[in-house]
Backbone bond lengths (Angstrom), bond angles and torsions (degrees), N, CA, C in turn:
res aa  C-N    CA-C-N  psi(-1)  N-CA   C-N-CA  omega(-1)  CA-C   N-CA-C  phi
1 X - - - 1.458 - - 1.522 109.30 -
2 X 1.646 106.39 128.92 1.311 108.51 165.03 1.846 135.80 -46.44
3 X 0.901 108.40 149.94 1.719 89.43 162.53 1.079 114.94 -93.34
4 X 1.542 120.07 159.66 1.342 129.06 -173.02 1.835 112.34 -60.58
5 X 0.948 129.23 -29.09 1.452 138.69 -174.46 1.912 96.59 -88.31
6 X 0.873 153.66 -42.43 1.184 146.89 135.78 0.629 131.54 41.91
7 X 1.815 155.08 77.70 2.072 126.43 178.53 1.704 85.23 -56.73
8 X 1.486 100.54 132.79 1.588 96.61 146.24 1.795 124.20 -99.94
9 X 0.824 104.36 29.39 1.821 131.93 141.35 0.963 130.51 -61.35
10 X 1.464 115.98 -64.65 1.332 137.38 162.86 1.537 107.38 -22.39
11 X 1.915 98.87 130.65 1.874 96.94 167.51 1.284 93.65 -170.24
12 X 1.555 114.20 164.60 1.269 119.63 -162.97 1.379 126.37 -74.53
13 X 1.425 129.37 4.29 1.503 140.02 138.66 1.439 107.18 -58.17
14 X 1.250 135.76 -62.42 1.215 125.60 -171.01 2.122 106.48 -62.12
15 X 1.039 110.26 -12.57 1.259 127.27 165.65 1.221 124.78 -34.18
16 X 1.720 90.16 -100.93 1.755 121.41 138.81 1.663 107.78 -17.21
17 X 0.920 104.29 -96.64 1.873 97.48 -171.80 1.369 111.54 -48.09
18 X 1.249 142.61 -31.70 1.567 131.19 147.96 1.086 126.79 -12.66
19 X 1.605 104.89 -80.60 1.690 140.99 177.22 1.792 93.84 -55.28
20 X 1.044 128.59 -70.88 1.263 130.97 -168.75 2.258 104.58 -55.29
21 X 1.243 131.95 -47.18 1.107 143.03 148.13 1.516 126.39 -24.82
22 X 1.272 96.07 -49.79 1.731 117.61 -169.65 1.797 96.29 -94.67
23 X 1.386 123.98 -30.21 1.566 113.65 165.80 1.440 107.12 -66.59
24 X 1.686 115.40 -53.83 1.275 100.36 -153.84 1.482 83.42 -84.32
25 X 1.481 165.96 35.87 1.156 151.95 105.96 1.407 123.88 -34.61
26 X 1.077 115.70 -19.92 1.758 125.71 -160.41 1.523 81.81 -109.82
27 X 0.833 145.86 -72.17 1.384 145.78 -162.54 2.002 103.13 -61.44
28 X 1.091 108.55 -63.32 1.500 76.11 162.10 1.315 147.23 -80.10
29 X 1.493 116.13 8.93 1.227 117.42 142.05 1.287 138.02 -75.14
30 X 1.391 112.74 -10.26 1.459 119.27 153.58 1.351 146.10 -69.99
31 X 1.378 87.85 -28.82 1.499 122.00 150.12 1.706 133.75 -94.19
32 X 1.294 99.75 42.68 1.634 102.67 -166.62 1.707 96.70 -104.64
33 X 1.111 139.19 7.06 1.583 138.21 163.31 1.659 93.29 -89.08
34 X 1.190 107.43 -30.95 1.631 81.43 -177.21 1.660 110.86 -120.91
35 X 1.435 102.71 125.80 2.149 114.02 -156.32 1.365 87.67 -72.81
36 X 1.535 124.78 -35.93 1.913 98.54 -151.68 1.948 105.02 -106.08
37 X 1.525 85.92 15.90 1.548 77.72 154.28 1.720 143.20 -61.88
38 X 1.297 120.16 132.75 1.130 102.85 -164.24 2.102 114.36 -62.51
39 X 1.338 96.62 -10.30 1.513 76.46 -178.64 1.173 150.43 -54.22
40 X 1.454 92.23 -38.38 1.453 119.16 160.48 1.877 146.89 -44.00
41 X 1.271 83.51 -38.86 1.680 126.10 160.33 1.617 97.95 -63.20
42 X 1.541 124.31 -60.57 0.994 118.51 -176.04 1.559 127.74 -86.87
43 X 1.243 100.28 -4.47 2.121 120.08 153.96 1.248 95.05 -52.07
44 X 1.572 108.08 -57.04 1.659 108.81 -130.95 1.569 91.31 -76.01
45 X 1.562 131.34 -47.21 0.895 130.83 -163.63 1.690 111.94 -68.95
46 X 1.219 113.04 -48.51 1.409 114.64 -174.70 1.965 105.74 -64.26
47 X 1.108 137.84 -31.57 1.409 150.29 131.94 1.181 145.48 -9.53
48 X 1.822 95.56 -42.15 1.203 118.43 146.00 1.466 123.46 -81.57
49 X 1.140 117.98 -37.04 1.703 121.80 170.34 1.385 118.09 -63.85
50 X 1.154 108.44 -46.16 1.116 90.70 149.22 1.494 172.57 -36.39
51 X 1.664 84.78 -47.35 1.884 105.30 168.19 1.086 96.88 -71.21
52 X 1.331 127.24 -46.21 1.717 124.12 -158.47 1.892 113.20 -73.13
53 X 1.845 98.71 -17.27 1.150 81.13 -167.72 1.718 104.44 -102.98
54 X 1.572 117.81 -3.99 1.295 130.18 146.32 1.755 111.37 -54.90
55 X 1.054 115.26 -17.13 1.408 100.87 -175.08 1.229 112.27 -96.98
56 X 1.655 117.40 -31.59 1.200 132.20 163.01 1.526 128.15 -62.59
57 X 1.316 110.65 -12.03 1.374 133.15 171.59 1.227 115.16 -63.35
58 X 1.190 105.83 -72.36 1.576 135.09 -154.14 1.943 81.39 -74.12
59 X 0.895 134.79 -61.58 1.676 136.68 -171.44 1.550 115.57 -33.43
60 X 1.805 93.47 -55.92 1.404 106.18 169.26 1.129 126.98 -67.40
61 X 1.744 126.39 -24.99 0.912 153.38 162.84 1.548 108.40 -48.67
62 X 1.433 128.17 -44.01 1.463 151.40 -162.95 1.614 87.64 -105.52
63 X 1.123 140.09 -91.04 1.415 131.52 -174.52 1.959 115.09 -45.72
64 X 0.934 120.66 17.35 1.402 112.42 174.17 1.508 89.65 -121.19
65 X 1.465 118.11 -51.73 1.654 121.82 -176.64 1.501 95.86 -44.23
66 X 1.308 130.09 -55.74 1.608 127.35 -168.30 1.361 111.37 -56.97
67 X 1.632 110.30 -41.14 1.723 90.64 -163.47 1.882 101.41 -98.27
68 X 1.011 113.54 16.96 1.716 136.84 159.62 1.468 115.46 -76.99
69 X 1.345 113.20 -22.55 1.349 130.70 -167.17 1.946 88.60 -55.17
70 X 1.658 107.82 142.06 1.669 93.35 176.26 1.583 92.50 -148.92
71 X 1.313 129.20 -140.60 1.211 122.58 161.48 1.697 131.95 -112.85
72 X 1.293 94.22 14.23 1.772 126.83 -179.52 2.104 93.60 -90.44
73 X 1.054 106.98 -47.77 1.676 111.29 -167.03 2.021 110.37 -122.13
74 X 1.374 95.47 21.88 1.648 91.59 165.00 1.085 126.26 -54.82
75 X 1.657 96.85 -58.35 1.552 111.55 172.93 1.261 127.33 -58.10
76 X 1.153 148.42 -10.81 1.555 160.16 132.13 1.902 118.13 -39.17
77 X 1.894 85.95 -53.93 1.333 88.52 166.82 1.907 139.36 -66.24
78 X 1.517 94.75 -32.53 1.426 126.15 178.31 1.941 91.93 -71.63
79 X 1.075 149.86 -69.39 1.285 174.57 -71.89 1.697 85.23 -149.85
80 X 1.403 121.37 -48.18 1.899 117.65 169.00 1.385 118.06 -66.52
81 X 1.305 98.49 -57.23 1.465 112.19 173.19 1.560 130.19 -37.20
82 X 1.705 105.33 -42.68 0.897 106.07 -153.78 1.372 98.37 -125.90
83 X 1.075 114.26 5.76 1.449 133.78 178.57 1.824 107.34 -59.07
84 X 1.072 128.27 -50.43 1.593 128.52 -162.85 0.726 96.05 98.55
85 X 1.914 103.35 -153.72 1.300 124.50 179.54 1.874 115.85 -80.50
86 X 1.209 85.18 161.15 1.734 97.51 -148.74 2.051 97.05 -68.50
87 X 1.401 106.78 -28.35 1.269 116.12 -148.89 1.690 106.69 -95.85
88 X 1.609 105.47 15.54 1.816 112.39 170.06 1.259 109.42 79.14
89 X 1.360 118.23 3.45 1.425 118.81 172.70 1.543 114.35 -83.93
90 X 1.316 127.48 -159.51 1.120 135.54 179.23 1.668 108.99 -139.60
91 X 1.239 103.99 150.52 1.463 92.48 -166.02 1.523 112.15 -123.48
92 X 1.436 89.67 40.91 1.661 107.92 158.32 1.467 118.34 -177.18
93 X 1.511 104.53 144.98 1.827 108.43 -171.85 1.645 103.50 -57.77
94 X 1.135 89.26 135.57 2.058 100.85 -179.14 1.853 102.18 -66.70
95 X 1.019 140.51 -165.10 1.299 159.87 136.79 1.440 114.43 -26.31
96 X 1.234 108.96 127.55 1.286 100.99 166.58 1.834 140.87 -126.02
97 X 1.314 142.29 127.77 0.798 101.80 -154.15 1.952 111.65 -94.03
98 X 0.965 124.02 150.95 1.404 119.69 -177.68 1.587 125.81 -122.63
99 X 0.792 133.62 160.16 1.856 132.70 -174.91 1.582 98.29 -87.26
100 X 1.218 123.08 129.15 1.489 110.54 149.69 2.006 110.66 -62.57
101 X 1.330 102.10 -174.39 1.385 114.94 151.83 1.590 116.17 -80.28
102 X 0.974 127.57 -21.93 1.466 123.40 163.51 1.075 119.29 -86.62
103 X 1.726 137.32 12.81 0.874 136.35 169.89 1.512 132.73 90.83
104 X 1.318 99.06 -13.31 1.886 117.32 176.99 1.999 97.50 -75.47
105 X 0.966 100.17 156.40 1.718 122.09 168.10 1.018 104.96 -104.53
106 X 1.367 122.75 139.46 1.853 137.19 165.66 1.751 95.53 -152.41
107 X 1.547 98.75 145.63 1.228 101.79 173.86 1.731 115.16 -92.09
108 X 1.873 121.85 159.32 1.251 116.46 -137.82 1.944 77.41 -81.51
109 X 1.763 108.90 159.82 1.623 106.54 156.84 1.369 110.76 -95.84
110 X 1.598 131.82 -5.18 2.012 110.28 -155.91 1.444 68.02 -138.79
111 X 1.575 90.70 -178.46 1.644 97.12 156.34 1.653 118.88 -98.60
112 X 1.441 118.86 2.39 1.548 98.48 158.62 0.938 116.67 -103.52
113 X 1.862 125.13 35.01 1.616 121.01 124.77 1.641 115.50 -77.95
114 X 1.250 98.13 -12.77 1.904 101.38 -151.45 1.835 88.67 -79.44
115 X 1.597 108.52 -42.52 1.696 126.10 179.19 1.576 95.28 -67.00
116 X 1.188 134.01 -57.57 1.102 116.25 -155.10 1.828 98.51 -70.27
117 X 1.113 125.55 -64.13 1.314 134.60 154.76 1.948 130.90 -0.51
118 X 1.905 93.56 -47.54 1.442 98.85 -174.87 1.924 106.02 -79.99
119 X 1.964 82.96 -27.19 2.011 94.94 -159.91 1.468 79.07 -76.59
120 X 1.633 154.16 -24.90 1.534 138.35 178.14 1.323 99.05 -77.59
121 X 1.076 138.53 -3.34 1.926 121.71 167.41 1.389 97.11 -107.80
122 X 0.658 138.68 -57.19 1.574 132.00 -146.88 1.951 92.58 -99.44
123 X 1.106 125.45 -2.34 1.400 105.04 -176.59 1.498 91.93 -143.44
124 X 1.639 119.01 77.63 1.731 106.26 179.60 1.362 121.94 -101.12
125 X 1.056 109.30 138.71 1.883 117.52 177.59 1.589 108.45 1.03
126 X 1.397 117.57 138.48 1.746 94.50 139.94 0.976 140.12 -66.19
127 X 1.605 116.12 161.49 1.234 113.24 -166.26 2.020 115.01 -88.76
128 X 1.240 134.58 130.63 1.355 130.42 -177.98 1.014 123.79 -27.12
129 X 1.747 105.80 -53.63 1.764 104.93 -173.17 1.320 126.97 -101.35
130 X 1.194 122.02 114.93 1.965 129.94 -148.37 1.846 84.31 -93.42
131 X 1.367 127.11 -27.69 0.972 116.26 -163.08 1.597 116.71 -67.96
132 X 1.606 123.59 73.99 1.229 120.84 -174.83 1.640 112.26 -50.62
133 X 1.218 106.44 -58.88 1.572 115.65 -154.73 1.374 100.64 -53.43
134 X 1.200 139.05 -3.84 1.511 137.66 -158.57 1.191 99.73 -113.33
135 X 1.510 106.77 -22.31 1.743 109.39 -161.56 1.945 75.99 -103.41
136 X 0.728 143.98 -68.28 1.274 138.36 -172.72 1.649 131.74 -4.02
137 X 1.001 146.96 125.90 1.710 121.76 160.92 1.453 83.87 -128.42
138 X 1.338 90.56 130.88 1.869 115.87 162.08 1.057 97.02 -110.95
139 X 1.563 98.33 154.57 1.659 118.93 178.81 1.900 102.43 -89.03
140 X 1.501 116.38 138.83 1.362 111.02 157.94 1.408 138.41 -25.20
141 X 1.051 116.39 109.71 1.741 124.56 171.37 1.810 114.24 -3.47
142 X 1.065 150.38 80.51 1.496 130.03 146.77 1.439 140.99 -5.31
143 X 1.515 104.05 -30.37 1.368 115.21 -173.75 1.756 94.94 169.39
144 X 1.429 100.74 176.50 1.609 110.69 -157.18 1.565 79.84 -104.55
145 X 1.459 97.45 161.82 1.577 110.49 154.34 0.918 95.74 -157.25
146 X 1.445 89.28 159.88 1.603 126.15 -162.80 1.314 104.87 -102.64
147 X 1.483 94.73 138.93 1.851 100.58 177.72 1.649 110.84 -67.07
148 X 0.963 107.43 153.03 1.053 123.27 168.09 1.495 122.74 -80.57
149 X 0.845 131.40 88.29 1.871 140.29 172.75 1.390 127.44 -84.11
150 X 1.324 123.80 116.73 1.153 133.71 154.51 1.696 114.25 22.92
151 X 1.075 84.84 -84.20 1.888 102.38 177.97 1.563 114.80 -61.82
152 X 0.928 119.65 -21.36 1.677 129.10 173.26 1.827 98.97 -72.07
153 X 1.295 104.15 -58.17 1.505 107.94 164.85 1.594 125.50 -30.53
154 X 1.568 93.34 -68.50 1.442 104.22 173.70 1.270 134.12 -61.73
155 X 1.303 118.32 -17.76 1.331 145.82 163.30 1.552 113.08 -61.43
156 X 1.428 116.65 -57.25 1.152 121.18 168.93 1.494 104.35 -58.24
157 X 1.120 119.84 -69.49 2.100 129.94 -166.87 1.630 100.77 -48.33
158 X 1.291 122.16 -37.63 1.588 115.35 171.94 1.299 131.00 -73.45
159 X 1.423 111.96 -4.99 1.465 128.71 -177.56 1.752 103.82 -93.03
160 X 1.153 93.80 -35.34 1.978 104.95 -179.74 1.817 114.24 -58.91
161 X 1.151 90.22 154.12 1.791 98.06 -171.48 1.849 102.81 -68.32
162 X 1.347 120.08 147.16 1.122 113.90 -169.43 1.928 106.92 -67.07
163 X 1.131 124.43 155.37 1.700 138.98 -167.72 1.913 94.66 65.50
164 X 1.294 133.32 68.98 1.382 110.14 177.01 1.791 97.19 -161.16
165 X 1.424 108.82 10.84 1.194 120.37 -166.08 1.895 90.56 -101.64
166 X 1.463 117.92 121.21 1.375 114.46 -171.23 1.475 122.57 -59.85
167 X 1.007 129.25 -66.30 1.875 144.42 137.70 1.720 125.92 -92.34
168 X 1.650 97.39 -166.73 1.574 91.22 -177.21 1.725 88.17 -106.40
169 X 1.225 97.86 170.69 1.304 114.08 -157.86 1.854 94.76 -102.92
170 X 1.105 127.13 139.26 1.388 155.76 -175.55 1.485 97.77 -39.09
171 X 1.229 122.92 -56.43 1.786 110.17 173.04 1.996 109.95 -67.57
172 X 0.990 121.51 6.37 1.117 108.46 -154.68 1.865 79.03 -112.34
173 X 0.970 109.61 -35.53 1.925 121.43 -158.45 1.640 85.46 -73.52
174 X 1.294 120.34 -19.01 1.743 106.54 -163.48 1.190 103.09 -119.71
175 X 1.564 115.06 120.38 1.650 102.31 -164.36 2.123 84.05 -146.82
C-alpha cells in the first residue's frame, strides 16, 4: 500500500528519467563556463522528455482511473470532478453588494458590475482639497534642531578612519 502523500502516478520509468535528468544535470553544470558544450543540449533535451513524459503519465494515470470508475468509487470520482480548484478557493467572485449613486444597495449581476464595483473601492476619486498643510494639526516642536550644514558634515567625514567616508561630498563634486 501506497502512502497517502504519494503521486499515485508515480512509477519507476519516471524514476529512471529523474536519475538519468539529475546526472546529465550535474554534468552540465560542470560545464556551465563553457555554452557550446554538448552537454547542455543534452540537459535541455532529456528535460524536455521528461516534462512530456510526466504529462503523459499522469493522463494515463487519469484515463485508466475513468474507465475503473464502478459503483464502489463513483463518489470519489463525482467528488474530483466536481470538486474545483484543488486549493479551497472558489473560482469565481460571489455577488456583490454595491451603492448606487442614489444611495440604494443592489447586489452586482455580471462581473463588469463585480469590476466596476471592486475598481469603486479600492480605486476612489481624488479627493478636492490638495491643501494638506491647512487641514493638518501638528503638535508643538519637542526640542529645536539644528540644521544640518555642509561643514557639520565635514567635520564629522574628517574625524573618520581614512577609506570609510561613503562618497564625495557636493562641494567637492563641483570644481
Amino acid at each position: 500500500m501506497k502512502a497517502p502523500f504519494m503521486k499515485r502516478w508515480w512509477n519507476k520509468e519516471l524514476e529512471l528519467a529523474r536519475r538519468q535528468l539529475r546526472r546529465l544535470g550535474k554534468q552540465s553544470y560542470n560545464w556551465r563556463h563553457n555554452r557550446d558544450h554538448p552537454s547542455h543540449a543534452d540537459y535541455r533535451r532529456q528535460r524536455n522528455k521528461y516534462g512530456e513524459l510526466i504529462s503523459r503519465t499522469k493522463r494515463e494515470h487519469w484515463e485508466a482511473f475513468l474507465e475503473d470508475v464502478d459503483e464502489d468509487n463513483v463518489w470519489n470520482f463525482s467528488r474530483y470532478v466536481a470538486g474545483g480548484s484543488s486549493d479551497g478557493s472558489t473560482d469565481r467572485v460571489t455577488q456583490l453588494q454595491m451603492t448606487q449613486e442614489d444611495g440604494s444597495s443592489r447586489l452586482t449581476q455580471n462581473n463588469d458590475e463585480k469590476s466596476h464595483a471592486l475598481h469603486r473601492t479600492f480605486f476612489p476619486p481624488a479627493c478636492e482639497q490638495r491643501d494638506w498643510e491647512a487641514l493638518a494639526e501638528y503638535p508643538d516642536a519637542a526640542f529645536d534642531v539644528a540644521a544640518i550644514t555642509e561643514s557639520f558634515v565635514a567635520e564629522i567625514l574628517a574625524g573618520l578612519k581614512k577609506f570609510k567616508a561613503p562618497a564625495k561630498m557636493a562641494s567637492q563634486t563641483k570644481r
